[in-house]
KEKE-3310 file (N, C-alpha, C; in steps of 0.2 Angstrom, whole numbers, plus 5000, padded with zeros to 4 digits):
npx = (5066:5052:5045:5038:5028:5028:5016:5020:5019:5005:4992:4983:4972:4970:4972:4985:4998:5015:5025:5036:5048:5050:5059:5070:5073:5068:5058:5043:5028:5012:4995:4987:4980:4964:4965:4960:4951:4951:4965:4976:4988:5000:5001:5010:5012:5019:5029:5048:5051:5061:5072:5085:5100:5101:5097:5106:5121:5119:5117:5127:5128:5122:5112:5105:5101:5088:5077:5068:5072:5080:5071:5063:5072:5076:5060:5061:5069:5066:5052:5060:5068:5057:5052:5041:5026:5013:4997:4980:4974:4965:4960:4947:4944:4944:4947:4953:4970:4986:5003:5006:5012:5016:5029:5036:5049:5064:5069:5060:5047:5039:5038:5031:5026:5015:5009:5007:5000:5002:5010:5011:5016:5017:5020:5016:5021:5008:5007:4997:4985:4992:4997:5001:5000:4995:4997:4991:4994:4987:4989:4983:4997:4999:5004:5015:5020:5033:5038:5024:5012:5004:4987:4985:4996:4996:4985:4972:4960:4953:4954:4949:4951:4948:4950:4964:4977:4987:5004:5010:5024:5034:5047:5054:5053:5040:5024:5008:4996:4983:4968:4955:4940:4939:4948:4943:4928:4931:4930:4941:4939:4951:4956:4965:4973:4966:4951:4938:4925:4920:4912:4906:4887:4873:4865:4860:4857:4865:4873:4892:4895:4887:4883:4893:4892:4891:4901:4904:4918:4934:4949:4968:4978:4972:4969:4971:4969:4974:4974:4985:4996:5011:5025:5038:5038:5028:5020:5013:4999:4987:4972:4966:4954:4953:4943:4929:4921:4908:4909:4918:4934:4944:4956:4957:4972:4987:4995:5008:5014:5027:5038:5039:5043:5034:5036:5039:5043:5051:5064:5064:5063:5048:5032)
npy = (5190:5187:5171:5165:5153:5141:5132:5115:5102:5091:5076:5067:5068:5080:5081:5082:5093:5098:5109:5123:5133:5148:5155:5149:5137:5125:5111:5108:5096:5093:5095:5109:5121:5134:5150:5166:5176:5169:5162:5153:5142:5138:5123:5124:5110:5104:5091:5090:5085:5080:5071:5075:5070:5072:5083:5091:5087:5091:5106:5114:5114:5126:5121:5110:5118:5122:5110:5104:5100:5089:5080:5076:5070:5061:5054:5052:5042:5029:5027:5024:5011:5002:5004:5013:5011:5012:5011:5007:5018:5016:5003:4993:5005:5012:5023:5029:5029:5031:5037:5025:5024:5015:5004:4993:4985:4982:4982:4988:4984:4966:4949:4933:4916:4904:4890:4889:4904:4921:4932:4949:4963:4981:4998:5016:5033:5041:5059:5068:5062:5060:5043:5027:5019:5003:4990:4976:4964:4949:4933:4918:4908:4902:4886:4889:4901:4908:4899:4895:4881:4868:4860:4848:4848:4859:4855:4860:4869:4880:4894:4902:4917:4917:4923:4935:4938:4950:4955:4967:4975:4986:4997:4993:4981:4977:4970:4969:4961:4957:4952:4945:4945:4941:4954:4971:4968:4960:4946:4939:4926:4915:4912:4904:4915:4926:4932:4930:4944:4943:4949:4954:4952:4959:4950:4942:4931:4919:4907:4909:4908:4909:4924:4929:4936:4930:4938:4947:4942:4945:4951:4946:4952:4953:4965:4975:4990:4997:5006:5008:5016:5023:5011:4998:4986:4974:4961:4946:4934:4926:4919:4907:4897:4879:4877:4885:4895:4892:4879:4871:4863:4854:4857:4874:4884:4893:4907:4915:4931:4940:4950:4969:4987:4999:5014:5031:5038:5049:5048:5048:5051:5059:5055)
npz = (5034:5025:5021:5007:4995:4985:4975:4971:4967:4968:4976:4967:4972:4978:4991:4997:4996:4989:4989:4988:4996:4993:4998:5004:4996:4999:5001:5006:5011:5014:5019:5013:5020:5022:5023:5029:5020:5011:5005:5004:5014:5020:5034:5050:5052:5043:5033:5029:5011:5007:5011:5025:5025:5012:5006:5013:5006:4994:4995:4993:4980:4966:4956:4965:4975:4976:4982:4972:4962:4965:4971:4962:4952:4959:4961:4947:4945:4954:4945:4933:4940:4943:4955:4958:4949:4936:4940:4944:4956:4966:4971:4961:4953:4939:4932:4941:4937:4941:4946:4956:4973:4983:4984:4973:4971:4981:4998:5004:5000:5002:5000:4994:4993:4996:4994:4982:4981:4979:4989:4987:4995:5002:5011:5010:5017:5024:5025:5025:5030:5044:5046:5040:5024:5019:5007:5000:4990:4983:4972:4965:4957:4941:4935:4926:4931:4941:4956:4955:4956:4951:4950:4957:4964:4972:4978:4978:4966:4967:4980:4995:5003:5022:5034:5044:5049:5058:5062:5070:5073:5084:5086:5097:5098:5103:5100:5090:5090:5077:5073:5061:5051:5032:5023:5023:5025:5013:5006:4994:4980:4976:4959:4944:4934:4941:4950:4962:4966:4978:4995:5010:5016:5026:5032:5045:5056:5048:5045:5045:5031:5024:5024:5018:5000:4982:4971:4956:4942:4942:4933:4935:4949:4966:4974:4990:5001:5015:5034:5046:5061:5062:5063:5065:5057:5047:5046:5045:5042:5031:5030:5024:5014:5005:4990:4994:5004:5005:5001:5005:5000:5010:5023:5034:5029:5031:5024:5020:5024:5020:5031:5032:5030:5037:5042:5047:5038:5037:5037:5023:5006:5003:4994)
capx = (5063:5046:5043:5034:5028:5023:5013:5023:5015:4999:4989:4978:4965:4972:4974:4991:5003:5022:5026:5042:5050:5054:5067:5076:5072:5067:5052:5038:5025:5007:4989:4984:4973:4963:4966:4955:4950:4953:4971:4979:4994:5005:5000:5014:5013:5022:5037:5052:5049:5068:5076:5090:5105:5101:5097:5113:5124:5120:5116:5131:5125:5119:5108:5103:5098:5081:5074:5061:5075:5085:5062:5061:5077:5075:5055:5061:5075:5060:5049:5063:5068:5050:5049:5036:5022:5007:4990:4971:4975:4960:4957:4942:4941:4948:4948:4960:4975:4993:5009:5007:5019:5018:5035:5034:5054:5068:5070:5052:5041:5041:5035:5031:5024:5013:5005:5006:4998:5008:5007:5017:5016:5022:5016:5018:5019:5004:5007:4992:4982:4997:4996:5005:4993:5000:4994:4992:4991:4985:4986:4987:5001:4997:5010:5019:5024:5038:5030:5017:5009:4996:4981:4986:5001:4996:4979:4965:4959:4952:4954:4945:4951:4941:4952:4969:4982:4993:5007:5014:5031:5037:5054:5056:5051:5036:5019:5004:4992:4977:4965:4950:4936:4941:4949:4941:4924:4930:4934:4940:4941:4958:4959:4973:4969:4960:4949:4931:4926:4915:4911:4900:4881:4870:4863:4860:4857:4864:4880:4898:4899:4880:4885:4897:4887:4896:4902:4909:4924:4939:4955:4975:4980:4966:4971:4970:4973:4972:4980:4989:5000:5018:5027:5043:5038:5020:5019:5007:4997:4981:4969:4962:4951:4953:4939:4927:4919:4902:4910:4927:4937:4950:4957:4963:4979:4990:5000:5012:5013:5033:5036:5038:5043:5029:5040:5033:5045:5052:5073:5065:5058:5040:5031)
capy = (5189:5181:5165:5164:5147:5141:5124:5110:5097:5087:5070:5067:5070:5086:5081:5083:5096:5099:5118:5125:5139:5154:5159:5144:5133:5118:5106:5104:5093:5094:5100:5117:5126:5141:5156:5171:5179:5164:5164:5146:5144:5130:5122:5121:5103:5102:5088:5091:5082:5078:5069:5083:5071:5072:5091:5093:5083:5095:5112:5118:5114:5129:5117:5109:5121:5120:5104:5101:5097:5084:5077:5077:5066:5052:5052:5047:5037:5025:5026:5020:5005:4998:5003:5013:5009:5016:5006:5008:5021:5014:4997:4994:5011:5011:5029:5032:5025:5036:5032:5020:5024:5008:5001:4985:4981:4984:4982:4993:4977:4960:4943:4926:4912:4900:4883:4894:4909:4924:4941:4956:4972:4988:5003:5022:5036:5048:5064:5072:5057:5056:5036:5023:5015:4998:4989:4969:4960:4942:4930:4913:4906:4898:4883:4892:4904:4903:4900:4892:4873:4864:4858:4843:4849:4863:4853:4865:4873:4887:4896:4909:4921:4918:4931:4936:4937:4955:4956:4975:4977:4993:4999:4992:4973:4975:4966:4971:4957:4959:4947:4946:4940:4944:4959:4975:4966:4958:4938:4937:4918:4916:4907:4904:4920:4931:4931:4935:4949:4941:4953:4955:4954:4961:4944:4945:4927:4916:4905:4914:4907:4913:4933:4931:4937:4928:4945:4946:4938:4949:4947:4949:4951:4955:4972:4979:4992:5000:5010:5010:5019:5019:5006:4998:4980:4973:4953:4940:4927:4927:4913:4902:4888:4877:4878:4890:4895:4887:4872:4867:4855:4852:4861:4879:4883:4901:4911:4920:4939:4942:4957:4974:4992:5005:5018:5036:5041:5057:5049:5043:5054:5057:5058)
capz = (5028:5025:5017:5001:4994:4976:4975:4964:4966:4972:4975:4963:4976:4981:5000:4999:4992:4989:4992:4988:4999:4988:5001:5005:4991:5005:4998:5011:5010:5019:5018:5012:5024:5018:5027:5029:5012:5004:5004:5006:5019:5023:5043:5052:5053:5037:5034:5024:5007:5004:5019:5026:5025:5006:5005:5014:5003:4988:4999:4987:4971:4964:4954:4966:4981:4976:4982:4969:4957:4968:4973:4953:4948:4962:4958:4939:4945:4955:4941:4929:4940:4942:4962:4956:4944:4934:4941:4947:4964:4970:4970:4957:4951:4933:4933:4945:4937:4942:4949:4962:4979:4985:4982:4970:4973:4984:5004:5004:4998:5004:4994:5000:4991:4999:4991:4975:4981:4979:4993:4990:5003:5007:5011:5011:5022:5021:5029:5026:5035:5050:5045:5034:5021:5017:5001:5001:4983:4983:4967:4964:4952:4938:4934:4922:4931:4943:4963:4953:4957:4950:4957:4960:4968:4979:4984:4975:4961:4966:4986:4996:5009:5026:5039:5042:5057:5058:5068:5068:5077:5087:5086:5103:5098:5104:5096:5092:5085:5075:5070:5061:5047:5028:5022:5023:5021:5007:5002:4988:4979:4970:4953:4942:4930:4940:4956:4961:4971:4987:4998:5017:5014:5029:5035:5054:5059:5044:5046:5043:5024:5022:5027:5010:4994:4979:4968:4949:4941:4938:4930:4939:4956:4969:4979:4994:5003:5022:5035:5051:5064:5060:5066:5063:5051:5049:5042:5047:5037:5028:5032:5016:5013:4997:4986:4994:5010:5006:4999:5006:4998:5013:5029:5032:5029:5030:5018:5025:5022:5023:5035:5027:5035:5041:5045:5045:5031:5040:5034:5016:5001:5002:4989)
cpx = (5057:5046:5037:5033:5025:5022:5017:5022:5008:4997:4984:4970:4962:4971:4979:4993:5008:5020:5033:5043:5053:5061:5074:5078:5069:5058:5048:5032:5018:5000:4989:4979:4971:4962:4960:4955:4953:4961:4974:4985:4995:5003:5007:5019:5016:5027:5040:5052:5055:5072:5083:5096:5108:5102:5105:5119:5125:5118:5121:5132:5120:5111:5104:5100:5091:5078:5071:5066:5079:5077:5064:5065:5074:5069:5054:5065:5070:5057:5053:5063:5064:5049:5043:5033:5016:5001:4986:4977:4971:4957:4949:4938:4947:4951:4953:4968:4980:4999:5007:5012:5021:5022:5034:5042:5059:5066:5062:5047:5043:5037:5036:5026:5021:5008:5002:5000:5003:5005:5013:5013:5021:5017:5021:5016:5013:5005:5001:4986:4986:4996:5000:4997:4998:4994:4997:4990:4991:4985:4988:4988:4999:5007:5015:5026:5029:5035:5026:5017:5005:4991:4982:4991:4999:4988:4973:4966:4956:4953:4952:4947:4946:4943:4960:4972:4988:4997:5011:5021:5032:5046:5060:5056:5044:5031:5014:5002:4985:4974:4957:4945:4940:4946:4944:4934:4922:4932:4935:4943:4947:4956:4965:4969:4966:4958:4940:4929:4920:4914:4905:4893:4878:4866:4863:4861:4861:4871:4885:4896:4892:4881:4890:4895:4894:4897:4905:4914:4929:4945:4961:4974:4972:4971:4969:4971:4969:4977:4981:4993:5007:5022:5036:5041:5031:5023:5012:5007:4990:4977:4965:4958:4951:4946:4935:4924:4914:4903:4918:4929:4945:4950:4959:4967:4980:4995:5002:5012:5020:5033:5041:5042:5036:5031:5036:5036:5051:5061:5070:5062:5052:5037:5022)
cpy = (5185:5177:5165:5155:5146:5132:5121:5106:5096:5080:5072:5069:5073:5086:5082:5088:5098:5108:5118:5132:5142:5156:5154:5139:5125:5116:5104:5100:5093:5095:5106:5121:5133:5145:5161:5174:5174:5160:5155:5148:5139:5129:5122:5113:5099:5096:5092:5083:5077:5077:5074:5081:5074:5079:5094:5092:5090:5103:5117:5119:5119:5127:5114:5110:5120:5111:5102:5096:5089:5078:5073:5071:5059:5052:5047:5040:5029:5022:5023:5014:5000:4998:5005:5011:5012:5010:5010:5013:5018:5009:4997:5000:5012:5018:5035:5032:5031:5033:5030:5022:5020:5005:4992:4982:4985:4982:4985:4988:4970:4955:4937:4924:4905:4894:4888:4899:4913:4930:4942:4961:4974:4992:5008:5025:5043:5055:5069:5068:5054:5051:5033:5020:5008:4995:4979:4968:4952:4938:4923:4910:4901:4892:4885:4896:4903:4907:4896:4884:4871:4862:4856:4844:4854:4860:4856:4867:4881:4887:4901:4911:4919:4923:4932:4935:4944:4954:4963:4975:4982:4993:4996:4983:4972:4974:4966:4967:4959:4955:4947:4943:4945:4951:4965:4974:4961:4950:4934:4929:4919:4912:4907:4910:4928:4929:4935:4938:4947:4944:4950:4956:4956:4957:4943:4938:4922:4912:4910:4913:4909:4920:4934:4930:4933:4937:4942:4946:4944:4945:4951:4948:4956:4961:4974:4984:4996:5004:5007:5015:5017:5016:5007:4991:4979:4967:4949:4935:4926:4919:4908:4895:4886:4877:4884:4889:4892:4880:4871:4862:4853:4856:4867:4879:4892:4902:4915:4926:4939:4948:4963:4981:4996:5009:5025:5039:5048:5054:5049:5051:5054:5061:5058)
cpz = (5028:5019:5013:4998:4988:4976:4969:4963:4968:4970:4969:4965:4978:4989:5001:4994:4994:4986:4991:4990:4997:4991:5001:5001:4993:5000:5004:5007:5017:5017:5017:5015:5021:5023:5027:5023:5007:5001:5006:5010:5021:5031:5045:5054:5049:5036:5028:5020:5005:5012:5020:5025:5019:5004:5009:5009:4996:4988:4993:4980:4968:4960:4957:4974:4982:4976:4978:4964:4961:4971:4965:4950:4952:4960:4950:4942:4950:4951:4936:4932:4943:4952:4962:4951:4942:4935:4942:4954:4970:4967:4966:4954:4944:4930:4936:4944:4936:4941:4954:4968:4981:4982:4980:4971:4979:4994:5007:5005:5001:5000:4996:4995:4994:4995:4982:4975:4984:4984:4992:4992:5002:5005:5010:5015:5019:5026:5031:5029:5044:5050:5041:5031:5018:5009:5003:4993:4982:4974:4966:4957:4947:4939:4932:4925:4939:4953:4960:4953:4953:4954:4958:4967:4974:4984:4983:4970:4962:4976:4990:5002:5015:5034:5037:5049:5053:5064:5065:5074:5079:5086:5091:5103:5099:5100:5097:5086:5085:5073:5066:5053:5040:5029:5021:5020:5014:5008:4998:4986:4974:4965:4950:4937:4934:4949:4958:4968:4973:4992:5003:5014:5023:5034:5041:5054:5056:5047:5043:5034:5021:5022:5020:5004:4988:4972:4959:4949:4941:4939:4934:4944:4959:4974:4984:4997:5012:5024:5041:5055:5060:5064:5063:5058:5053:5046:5047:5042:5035:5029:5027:5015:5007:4996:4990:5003:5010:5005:4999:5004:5003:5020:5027:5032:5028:5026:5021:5021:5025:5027:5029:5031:5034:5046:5044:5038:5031:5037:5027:5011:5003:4997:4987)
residu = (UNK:UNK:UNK:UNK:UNK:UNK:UNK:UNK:UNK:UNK:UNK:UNK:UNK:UNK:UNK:UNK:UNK:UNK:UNK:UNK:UNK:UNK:UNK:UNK:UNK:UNK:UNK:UNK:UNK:UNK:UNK:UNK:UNK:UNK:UNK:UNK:UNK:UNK:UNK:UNK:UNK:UNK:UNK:UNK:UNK:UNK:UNK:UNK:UNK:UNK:UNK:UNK:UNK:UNK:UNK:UNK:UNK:UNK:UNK:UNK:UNK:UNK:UNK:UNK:UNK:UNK:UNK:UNK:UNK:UNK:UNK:UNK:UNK:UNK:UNK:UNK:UNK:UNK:UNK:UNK:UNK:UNK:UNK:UNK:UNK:UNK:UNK:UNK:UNK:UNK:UNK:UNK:UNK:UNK:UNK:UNK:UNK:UNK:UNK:UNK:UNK:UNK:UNK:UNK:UNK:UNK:UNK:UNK:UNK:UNK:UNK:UNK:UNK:UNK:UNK:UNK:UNK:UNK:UNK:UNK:UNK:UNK:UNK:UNK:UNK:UNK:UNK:UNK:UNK:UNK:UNK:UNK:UNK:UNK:UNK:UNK:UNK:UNK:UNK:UNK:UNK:UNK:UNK:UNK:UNK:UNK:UNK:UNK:UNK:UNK:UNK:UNK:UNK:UNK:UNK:UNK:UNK:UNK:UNK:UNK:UNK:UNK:UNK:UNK:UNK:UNK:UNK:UNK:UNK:UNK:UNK:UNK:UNK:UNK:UNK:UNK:UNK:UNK:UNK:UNK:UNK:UNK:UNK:UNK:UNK:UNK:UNK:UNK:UNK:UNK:UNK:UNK:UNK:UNK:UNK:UNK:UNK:UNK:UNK:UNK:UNK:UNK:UNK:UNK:UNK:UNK:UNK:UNK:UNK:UNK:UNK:UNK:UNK:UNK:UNK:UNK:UNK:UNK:UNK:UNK:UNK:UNK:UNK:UNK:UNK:UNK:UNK:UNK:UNK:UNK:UNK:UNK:UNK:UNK:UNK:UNK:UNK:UNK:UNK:UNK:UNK:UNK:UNK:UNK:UNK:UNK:UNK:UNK:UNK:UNK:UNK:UNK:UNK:UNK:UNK:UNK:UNK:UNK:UNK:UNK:UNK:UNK:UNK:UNK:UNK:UNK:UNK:UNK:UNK:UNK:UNK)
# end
């Protein structure tokens, strides 16, 4: 019998798309390569979208031989109980706003509070990049809320990223540290409210804290996001100076980044 496929989903991006096999009813996931006369064709390189033991479990369910439907239900059942979320896809792009993959609760995400500034993380598996892409959120606490200190108490009023410290784990134990200046060129200063986007300027000779142009204010958690290999847990600690990098008012100190998984996804749903 040949295998037929009808596209049911995609990234917003269209890098990725879910395919469903006419024949079997199985849910792949992948990039769409275009064949000769234009014709799209699933690579081989495909995963299955529906981890197997699940797709087995309901193989007899007339109802539910077609993957998409058994995809379909857990996607809502996420988006009900806030693992997923509608945000920005793309940090600073307002335009981009979806569903979110990045896991905000459960065993998926991790959260750590430090001198009342808060990081949560977790990532997802990309298939169509063979990578994990993890997502870091930075915000510090007002008093109010709960984690949250005063100034007096935590020791500052306002705080500025100045590197970070990764440790990725293998499966095996073993550790692979990574260290280095800001986030992704970025350092952003935290306030209670909000935080201002500080970014790398091109300064060849100037001191470290001269090379950081001062950027505009925004409001909410400050977002990151990058990628990596898949691993088995990623955590570290982000490296902060009270008040700011041109004008420190104390010593550095670290924020822990609790550890998280960076799995490739192949037991989990992928979505």
């Amino acid at each position: 019998h040949t295998h037929g496929y009808i596209v049911a989903a995609a990234s917003f991006n269209l890098r990725k798309f879910f395919c469903v096999d006419l024949l079997t009813g199985e849910l792949r996931v992948g990039p769409v390569a275009m064949a000769r006369r234009g014709r799209p064709s699933l690579p081989e390189t495909t995963l299955a979208a529906v981890p197997r033991e699940s797709a087995q479990q309901h193989e007899t369910t007339p109802a539910l031989r077609c993957q998409l439907v058994k995809w379909l239900w857990q996607l809502s059942d996420r988006l009900t109980n806030g693992m997923y979320s509608f945000e920005k896809l793309i940090p600073m792009q307002p335009a981009s706003i979806g569903v979110s993959l990045f896991p905000r609760t459960g065993s998926r995400a991790s959260e750590a509070v430090t001198r009342g500034i808060r990081v949560r993380a977790s990532a997802v598996f990309a298939p169509e990049q063979e990578c994990v892409i993890y997502s870091i959120r930075m915000k510090l606490l007002d008093p109010a809320t709960e984690g949250g200190l005063s100034k007096e108490e935590r020791g500052f009023e306002t705080a500025q990223l100045r590197g970070r410290h990764w440790v990725i784990t293998a499966a095996n134990g073993a550790e692979d540290h990574v260290r280095g200046d800001g986030v992704v060129g970025l350092y952003p200063l935290l306030k209670e409210g909000g935080w201002r986007h500080d970014h790398q300027n091109s300064g060849g000779g100037a001191r470290f804290s001269q090379h950081v142009e001062v950027g505009a204010d925004c409001e909410g958690e400050f977002v990151y996001q990058s990628m990596t290999n898949p691993a088995a847990t990623f955590s570290g600690e982000l490296i902060f100076v009270p008040g700011s990098l041109r004008k420190p008012t104390g010593e550095e100190f670290n924020v822990h980044v609790a550890p998280f998984p960076i799995a490739s996804g192949q037991n989990d749903y992928i979505y």
